[in-house]
C-alpha positions, 0 to 999 in steps of 0.5 A: 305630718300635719299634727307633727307641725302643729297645725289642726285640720279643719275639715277634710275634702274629697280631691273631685269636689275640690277640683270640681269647685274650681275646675268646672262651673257652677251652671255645668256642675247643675246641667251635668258635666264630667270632669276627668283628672289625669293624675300622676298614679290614676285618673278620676273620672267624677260626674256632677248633676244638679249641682252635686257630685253624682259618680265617681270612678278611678281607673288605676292609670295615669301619668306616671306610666307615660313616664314609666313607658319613656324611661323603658323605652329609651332606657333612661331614668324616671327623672329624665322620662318625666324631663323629656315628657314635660319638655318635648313629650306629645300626645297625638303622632299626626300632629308631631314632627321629626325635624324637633329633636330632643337630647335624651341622656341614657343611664350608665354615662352613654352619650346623649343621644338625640329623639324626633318629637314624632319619636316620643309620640310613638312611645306616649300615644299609646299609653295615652290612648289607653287612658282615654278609652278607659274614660270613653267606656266609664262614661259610656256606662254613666249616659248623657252628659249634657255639659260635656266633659272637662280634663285636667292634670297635669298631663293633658297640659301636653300638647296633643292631649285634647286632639287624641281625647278628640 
């Protein structure tokens, strides 16, 4: 693609270090720190120590099966899962509420049908669950981590994300 439109590629970069250069600080990358990207399609876990990128781990999960789990569970499609998880989507069941509603509309033309924020949590705190005990057990196998560990993606934008990693 990037041929087809005339255009040349100066030099190609591995998506943790670049993340790694504006997601984590220059003194943590050099005490240690992981930096845990939940993607669409997986989740990235990469260590840094003395300044360099030290391990690298990808657990073949992510956020796309938050979205496939709604979509199954609520018998919509994939873009009204990834509408709902977006826009009324939480992670953490006890910090959800059943007085916020959100309108799901079902696939083949069924009348919109309304879901509790604590609803939805019962369907994404589990896959997210999930999520963070694959981080939990390749990090346990990596040892000390002195700068501790930053999330990012998209993802952990939900609200709950970081109690439940918590």
């Amino acid at each position: 693609c990037v041929e087809k439109a005339d255009l040349d590629i100066s030099d190609i970069y591995l998506q943790p270090l670049a993340a790694g250069e504006v997601s984590v600080s220059k003194d943590e990358r050099a005490l240690g720190v992981a930096l845990v990207d939940i993607g669409g399609s997986q989740t990235t876990i990469s260590t840094f120590k003395d300044g360099s990128l030290e391990s690298l781990k990808v657990a073949p999960v992510g956020g796309s099966h938050v979205t496939n789990d709604i979509s199954v569970g609520l018998r919509v499609t994939q873009a009204e899962a990834e509408r709902v998880k977006m826009e009324h989507g939480h992670a953490y069941i006890d910090d959800t509420s059943d007085e916020v509603l959100a309108t799901v509309h079902p696939m083949g033309g069924h009348e919109p049908e309304e879901y509790s924020q604590q609803d939805l949590a019962h369907i994404i705190e589990p896959r997210m669950e999930e999520i963070f005990e694959i981080i939990a057990e390749e990090l346990a196998g990596i040892g000390d981590i002195p700068g501790g560990v930053v999330l990012t993606g998209g993802t952990v934008m939900m609200p709950g994300t970081l109690e439940l990693a918590r």
